[in-house]
LUMKE-565616 format. One line per 10 residues: their letters; for each residue x, y, z of C-alpha. Coordinates in nm, 3 decimals. Layout:
N
a	X:Y:Z  ...
% end
This chain:
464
xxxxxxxxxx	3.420:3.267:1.837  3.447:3.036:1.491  3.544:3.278:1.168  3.219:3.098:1.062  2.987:3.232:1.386  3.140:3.584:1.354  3.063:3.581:0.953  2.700:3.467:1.073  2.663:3.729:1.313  2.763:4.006:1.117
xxxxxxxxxx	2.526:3.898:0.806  2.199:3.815:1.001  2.264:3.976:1.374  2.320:3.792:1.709  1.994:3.724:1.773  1.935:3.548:1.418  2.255:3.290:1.506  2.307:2.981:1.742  2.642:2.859:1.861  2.609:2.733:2.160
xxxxxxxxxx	2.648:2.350:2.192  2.262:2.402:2.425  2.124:2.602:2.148  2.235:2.355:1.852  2.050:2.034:2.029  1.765:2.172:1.904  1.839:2.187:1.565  2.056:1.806:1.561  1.737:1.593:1.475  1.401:1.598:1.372
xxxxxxxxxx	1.143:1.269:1.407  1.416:1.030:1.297  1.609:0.861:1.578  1.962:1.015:1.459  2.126:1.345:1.626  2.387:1.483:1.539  2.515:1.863:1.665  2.596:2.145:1.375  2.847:2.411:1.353  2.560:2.675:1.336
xxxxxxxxxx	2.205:2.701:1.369  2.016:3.046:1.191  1.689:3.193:1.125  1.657:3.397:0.865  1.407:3.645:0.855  1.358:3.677:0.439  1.555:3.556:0.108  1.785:3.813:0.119  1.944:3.638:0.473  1.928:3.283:0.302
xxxxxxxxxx	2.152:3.415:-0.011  2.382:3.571:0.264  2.405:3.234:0.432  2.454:3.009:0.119  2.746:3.237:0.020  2.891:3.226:0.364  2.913:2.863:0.324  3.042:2.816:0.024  3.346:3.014:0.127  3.379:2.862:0.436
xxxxxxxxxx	3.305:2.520:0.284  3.028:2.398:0.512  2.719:2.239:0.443  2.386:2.300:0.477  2.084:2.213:0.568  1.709:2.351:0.527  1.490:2.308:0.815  1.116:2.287:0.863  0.917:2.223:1.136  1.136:1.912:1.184
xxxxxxxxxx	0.859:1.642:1.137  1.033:1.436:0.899  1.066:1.086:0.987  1.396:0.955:0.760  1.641:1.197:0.895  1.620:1.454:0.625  1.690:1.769:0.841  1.931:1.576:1.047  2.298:1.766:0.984  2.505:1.445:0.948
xxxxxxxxxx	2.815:1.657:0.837  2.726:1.945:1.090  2.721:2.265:0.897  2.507:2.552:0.922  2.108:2.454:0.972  1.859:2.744:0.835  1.561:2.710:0.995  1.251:2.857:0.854  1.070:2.948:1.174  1.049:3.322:1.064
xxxxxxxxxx	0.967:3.261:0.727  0.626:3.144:0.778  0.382:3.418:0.624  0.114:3.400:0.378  0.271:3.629:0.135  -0.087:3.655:-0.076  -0.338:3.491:-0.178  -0.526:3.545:-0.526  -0.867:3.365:-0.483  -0.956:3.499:-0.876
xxxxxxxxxx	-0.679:3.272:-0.964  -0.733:3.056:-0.704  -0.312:3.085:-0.594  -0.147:3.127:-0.302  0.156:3.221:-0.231  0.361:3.136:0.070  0.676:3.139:0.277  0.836:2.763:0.346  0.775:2.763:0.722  0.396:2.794:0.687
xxxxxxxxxx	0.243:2.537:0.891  0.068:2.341:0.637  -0.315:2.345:0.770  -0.288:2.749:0.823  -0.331:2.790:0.485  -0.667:2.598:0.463  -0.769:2.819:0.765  -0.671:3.147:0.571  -0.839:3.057:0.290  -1.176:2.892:0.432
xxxxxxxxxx	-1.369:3.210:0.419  -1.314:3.215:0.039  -1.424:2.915:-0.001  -1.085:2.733:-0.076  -0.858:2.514:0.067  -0.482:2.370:0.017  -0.580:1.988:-0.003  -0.245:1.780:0.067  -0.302:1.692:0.377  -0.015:1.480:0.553
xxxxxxxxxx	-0.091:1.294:0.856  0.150:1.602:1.063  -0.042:1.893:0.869  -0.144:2.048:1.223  0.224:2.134:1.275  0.484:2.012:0.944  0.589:2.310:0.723  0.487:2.376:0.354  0.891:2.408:0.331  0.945:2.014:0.469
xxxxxxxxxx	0.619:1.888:0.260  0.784:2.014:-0.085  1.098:1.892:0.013  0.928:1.520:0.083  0.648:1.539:-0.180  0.480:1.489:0.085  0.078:1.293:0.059  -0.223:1.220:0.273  -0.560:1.096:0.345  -0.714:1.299:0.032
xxxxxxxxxx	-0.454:1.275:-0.212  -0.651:0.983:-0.322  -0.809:1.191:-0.527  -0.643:1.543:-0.568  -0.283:1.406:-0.558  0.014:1.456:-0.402  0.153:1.787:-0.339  0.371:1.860:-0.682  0.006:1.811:-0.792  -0.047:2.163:-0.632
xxxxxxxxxx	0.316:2.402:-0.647  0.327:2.594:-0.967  0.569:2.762:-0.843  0.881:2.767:-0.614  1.162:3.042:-0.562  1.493:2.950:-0.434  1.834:3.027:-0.382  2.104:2.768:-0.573  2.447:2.689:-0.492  2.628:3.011:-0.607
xxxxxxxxxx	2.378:3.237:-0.351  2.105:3.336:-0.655  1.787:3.387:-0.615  1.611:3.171:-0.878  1.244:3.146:-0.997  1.055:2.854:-1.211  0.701:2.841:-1.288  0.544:2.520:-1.401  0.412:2.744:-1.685  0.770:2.817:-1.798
xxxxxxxxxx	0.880:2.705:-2.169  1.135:2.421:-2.137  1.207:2.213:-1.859  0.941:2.202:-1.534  1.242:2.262:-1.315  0.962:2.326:-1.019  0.861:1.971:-1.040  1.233:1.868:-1.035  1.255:2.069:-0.737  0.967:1.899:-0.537
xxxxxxxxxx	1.088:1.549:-0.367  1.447:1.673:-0.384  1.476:1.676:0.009  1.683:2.032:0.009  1.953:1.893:-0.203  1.905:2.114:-0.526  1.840:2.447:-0.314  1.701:2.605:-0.068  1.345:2.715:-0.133  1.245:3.055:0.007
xxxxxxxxxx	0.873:3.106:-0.197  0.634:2.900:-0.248  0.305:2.918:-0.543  0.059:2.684:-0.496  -0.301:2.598:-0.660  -0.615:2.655:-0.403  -0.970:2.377:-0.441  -1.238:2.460:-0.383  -1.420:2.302:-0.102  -1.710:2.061:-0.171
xxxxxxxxxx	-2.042:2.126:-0.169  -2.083:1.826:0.058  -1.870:1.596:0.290  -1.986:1.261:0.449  -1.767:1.006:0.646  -1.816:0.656:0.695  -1.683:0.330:0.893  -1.686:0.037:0.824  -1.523:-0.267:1.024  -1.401:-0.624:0.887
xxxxxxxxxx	-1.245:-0.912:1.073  -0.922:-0.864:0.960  -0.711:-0.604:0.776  -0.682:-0.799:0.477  -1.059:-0.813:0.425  -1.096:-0.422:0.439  -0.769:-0.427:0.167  -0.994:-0.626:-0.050  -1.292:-0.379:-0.029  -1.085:-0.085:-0.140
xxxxxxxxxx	-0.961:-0.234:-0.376  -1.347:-0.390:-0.529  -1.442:0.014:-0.462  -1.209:0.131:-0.666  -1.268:-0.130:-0.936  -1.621:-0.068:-0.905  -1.511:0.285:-1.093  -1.601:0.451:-0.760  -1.340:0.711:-0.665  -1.403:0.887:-0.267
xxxxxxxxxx	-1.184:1.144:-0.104  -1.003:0.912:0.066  -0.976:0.547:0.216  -0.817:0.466:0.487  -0.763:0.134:0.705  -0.658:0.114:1.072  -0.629:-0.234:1.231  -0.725:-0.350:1.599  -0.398:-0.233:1.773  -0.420:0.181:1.622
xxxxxxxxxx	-0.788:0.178:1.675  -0.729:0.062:2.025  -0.477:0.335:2.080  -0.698:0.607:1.914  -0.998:0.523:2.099  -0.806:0.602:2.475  -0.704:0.885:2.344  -0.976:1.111:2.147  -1.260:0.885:2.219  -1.417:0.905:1.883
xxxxxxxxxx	-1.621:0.639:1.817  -1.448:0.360:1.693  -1.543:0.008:1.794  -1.344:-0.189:1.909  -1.387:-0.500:1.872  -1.338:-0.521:1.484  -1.004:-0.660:1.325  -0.964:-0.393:1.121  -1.193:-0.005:1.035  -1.251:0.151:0.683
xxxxxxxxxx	-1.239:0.509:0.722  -1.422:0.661:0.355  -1.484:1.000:0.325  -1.712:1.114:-0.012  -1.726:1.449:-0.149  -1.911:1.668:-0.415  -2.242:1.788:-0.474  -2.539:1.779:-0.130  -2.768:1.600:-0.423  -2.545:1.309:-0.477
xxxxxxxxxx	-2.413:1.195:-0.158  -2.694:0.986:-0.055  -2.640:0.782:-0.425  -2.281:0.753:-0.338  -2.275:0.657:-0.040  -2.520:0.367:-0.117  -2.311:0.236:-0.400  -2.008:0.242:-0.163  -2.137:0.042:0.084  -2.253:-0.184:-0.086
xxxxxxxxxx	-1.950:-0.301:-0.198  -1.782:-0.280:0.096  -2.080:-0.517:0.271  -2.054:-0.753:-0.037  -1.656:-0.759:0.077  -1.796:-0.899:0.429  -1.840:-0.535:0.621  -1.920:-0.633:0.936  -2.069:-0.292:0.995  -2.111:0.027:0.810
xxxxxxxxxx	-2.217:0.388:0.920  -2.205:0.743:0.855  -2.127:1.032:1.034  -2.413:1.203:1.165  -2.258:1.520:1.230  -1.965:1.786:1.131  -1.887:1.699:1.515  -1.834:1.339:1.478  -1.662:1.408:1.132  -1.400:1.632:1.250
xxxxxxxxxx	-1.383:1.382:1.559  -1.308:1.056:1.342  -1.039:1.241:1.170  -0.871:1.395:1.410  -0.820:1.008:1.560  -0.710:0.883:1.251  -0.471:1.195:1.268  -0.333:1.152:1.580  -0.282:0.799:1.553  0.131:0.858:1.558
xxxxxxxxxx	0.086:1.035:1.875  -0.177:0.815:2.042  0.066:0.474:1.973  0.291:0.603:2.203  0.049:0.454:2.484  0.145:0.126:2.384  0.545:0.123:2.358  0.805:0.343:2.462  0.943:0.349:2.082  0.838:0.312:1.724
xxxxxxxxxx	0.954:0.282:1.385  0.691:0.427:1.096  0.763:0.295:0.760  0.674:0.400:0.425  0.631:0.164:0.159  0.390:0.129:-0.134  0.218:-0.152:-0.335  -0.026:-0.190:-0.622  -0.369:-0.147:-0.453  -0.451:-0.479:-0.563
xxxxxxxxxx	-0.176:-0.659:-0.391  -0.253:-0.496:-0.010  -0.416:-0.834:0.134  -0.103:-1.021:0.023  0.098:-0.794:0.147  -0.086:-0.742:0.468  -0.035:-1.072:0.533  0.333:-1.083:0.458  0.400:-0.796:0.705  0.235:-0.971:0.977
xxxxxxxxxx	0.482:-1.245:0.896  0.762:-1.063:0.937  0.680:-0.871:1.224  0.555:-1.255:1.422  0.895:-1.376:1.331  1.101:-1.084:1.450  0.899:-1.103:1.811  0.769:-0.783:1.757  0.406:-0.591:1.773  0.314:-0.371:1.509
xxxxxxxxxx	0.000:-0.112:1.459  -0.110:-0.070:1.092  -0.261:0.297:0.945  -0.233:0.360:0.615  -0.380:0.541:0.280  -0.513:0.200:0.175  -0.672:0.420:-0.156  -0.333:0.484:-0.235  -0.186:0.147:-0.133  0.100:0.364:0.113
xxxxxxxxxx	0.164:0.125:0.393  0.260:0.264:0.728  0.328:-0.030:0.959  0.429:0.137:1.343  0.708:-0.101:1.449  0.627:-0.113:1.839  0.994:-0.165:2.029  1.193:-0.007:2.336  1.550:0.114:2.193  1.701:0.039:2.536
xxxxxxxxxx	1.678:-0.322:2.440  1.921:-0.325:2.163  1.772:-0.692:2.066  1.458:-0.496:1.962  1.657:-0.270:1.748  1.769:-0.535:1.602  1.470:-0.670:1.515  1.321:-0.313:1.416  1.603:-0.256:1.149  1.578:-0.646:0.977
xxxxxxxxxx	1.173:-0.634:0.969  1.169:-0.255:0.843  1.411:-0.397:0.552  1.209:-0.703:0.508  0.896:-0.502:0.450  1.096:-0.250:0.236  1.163:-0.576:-0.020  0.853:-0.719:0.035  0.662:-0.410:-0.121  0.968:-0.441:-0.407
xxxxxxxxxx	0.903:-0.755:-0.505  0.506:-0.693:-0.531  0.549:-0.408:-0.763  0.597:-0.121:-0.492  0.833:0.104:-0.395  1.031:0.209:-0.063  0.826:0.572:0.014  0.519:0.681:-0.068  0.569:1.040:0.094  0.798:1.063:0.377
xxxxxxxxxx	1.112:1.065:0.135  1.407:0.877:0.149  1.643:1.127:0.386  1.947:0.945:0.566  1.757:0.624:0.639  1.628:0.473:0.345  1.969:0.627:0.130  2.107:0.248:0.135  1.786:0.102:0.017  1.774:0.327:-0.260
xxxxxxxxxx	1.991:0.041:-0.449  1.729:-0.220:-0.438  1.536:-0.034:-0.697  1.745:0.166:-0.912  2.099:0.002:-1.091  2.408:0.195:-1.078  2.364:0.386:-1.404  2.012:0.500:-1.297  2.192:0.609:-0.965  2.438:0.803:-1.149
xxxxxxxxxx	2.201:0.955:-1.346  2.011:1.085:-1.069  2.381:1.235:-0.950  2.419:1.376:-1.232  2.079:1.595:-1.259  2.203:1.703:-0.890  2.528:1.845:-0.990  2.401:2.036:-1.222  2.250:2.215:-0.929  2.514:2.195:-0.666
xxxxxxxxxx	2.811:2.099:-0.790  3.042:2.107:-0.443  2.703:1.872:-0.271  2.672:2.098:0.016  2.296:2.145:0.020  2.189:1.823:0.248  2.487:1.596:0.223  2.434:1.193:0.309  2.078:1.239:0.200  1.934:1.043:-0.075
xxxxxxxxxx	2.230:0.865:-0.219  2.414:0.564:-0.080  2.689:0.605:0.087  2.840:0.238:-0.047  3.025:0.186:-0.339  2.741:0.244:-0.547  2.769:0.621:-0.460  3.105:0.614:-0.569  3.017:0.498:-0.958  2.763:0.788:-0.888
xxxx	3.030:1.025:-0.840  3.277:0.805:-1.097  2.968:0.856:-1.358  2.889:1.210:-1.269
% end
């Protein structure tokens, strides 16, 4: 046994440690297509346990890595210098929840849509909602910033921590408040992908639910005509809970799977969801679609029942999973643009993806203008990888040169680290490093995450 394993073992117990190469699969990846085996795996049961491990590791000199539920998608709980993974599977309880105050406060592995359960009885509800919120962790959706359908209009989710605790570099147990004097060193903390600390607490703010919900489709010939109408909506000064756009290929998929409804023989469906009081949702409705019909809707129609409602959701939800009917592989990306530039871009990413020889399946927060495009390929045909990794980039600078930017909520992680370059310059890089090592000085909280690894990363360091 590793001095490292027996160190473990005597801080947390046998059963809280894994060491065995079997054991530590499970903990070598999450949704990214990278793997890579640690020196430990544990599972701390409270904060305590995660300040025994960060000391352990600093005088052992190994790295580490926070885990969720392992939904990310750029490789950000992949251990790429092995180390010790914490998972948060045991640290998954509401701790309370203060519906005077409308607060809640919870432990990082906390599946995201539990909370809105808890809390439904009240009244309330924790509205970022990410694609994954059936199973990703409050932990992982901090770490990411992570969005959704709704955070069209009640933001993203450092719109909704107030609070984090966490444990730094030296083993403390740190707490910031958004409310503190000075600095909001919580909202520094959210987006960081675990490489400030390790976050053990969680406060975040509670909405309360709507009066009234209604959900409507709409269907266009082509994806670029339903861009169009979201963006006239929004001009129009009209602001729903979301707006989302699925083209022919995801509402294909969706269909054989959950069967909701969707027709299928459009180019492209406008999923719109409106919210607020019972009075006003017939007015609202009426002034959506009609701008949506003056954008040439083929089609427009509401839900006529909580049934159906939940049922066209939980397609649009589950198109990640469903897409796996078509292809034995995918590649998400996450890109965004200026609403107002989603046709052009649209089109562009059809271009790319027709040149590389490639099929691709389009769902995305079209309110927000976060593009998702599924790249459809089979990694045992390394051609297709090929192709996956130049149209992914080609995408990436697309959405650059239209005014976007390379994530929209999924984070940057180990995949996009070397893209990071196209959008910031070398001093706003080592800037960036610099703010870090004030936190953790040695880098051992998520190493090869976030930064490039090129000579760029070097001036980082050179700067720092």
């Amino acid at each position: 046994m590793s001095v490292l394993a027996e160190r473990l073992i005597n801080a947390l117990g046998a059963d809280a440690v894994h060491t065995e190469p079997e054991d530590l699969a499970v903990y070598s990846f999450d949704a990214y297509s990278e793997d890579r085996l640690p020196s430990a795996a544990v599972v701390p049961k409270d904060v305590r346990e995660v300040t025994q491990v960060v000391r352990i590791a600093a005088e052992c000199g190994e790295p580490i890595v926070a885990r969720g539920a392992g939904t990310g998608l750029c490789g950000g709980a992949v251990p790429t210098h092995g180390g010790i993974v914490v998972s948060f599977a045991r640290m998954n309880r509401i701790l309370e929840i203060d519906t005077r105050n409308r607060r809640a406060k919870v432990e990082p592995g906390l599946i995201n849509l539990d909370l809105s359960r808890a809390t439904a009885r009240d009244g309330l509800f924790y509205a970022p909602d990410p694609a994954s919120q059936k199973v990703s962790s409050l932990g992982g959706n901090i770490a990411t910033n992570a969005g959704g359908p709704h955070c069209l209009s009640y933001g993203t989710t450092t719109n909704h921590v107030v609070g984090l605790e966490y444990v730094d570099s030296r083993g403390e147990v740190v707490t910031v408040h958004q409310d503190d004097p000075g600095y909001d060193l919580a909202g520094v903390l959210v987006g960081s992908e675990g490489t400030l600390g390790i976050v053990t607490s969680i406060d975040v703010r509670l909405t309360r639910l709507p009066e009234a919900v209604r959900v409507c489709v709409a269907t266009f010939g082509d994806v670029e005509s339903a861009s169009e109408a979201v963006s006239q909506v929004i001009g129009a000064g009209i602001v729903p809970i979301a707006l989302e756009i699925m083209d022919k290929v995801i509402t294909g998929a969706v269909e054989a799977a959950f069967k909701a409804g969707y027709p299928q023989d459009a180019g492209a469906v406008l999923l719109v969801e409106i919210a607020g009081l019972a009075d006003d949702m017939d007015a609202s409705e009426a002034a959506i679609a009609k701008v949506v019909r003056a954008c040439g809707a083929l089609s427009w129609r509401a839900a006529r029942s909580q049934a159906e409602r939940d049922l066209l959701w939980a397609a649009r939800k589950g198109a990640a999973g469903a897409i796996g009917r078509l292809a034995p592989n995918y590649y998400i990306q996450d890109c965004v643009v200026p609403r107002t530039k989603l046709p052009v871009v649209m089109r562009k990413v059809e271009e790319i993806v027709r040149d590389h020889q490639l099929q691709v399946g389009n769902v995305f927060h079209a309110g927000d203008g976060n593009l998702h495009p599924l790249l459809l390929f089979d990694r045992s045909r390394p051609r297709d990888i090929q192709a996956v990794i130049e149209a992914g980039s080609q995408i990436l600078q697309t959405c650059i040169d239209h005014g976007g930017t390379i994530s929209g909520e999924h984070g940057i992680g180990y995949e996009k680290r070397e893209s990071l370059g196209l959008l910031f310059s070398a001093d706003d890089l080592a800037t960036m490093g610099r703010v870090r090592d004030v936190f953790d000085p040695a880098r051992r909280f998520n190493p090869d995450k976030i930064f490039p690894s090129s000579a760029s990363c070097n001036e980082v360091r050179a700067a720092s």
